[in-house]
C-alpha positions as CSV (number, residue, x, y, z in Angstrom):
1,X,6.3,-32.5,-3.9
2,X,8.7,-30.7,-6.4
3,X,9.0,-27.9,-7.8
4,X,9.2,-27.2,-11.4
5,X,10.6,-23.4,-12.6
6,X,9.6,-23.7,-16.1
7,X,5.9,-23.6,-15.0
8,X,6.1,-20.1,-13.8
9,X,5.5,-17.4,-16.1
10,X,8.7,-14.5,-17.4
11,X,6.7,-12.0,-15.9
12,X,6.2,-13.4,-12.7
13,X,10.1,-14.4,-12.4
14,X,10.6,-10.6,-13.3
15,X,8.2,-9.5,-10.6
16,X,10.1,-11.3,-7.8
17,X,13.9,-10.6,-8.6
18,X,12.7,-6.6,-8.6
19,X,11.5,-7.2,-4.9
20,X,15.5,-8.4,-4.1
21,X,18.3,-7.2,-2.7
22,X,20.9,-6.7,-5.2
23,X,18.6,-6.5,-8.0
24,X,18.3,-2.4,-9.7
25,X,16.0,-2.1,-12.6
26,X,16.3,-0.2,-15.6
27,X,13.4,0.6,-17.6
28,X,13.3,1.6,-21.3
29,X,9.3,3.0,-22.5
30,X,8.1,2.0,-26.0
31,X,9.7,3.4,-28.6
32,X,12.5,4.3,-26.7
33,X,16.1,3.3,-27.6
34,X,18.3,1.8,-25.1
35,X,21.8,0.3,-25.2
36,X,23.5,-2.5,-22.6
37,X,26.8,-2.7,-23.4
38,X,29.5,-5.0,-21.5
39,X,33.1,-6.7,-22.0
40,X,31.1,-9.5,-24.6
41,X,29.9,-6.6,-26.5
42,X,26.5,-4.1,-26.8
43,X,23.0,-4.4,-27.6
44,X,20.9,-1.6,-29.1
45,X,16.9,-2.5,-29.2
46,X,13.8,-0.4,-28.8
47,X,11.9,-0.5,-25.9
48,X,9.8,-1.7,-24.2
49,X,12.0,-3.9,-22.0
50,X,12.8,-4.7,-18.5
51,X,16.7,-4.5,-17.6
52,X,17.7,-6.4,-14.2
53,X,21.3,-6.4,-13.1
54,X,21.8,-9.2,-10.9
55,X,24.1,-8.3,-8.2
56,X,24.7,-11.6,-6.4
């Protein structure tokens, strides 16, 4: 049998990585800015999102 990972759903991917080792979450409400900013350069958005770093 195989297993396809395009039939699960975001959310549920999202779900399991938060359970993992290595995995913090950062959470930004609605409305509320947030910035991610790194060497390749910086997003600025409005909430609501879900911020993983992967630590792996």
């Amino acid at each position: 049998m195989d297993f396809n990972m395009s039939e699960i759903s975001t959310k549920e991917l999202v779900e399991e990585l938060r359970k993992r080792e290595g995995v913090f979450t950062n959470i930004a409400e609605p409305y509320e800015p947030y910035s991610v900013k790194t060497g390749d350069g910086q997003i600025d958005d409005i909430g609501p999102a879900i911020i993983l770093t992967v630590i792996d």
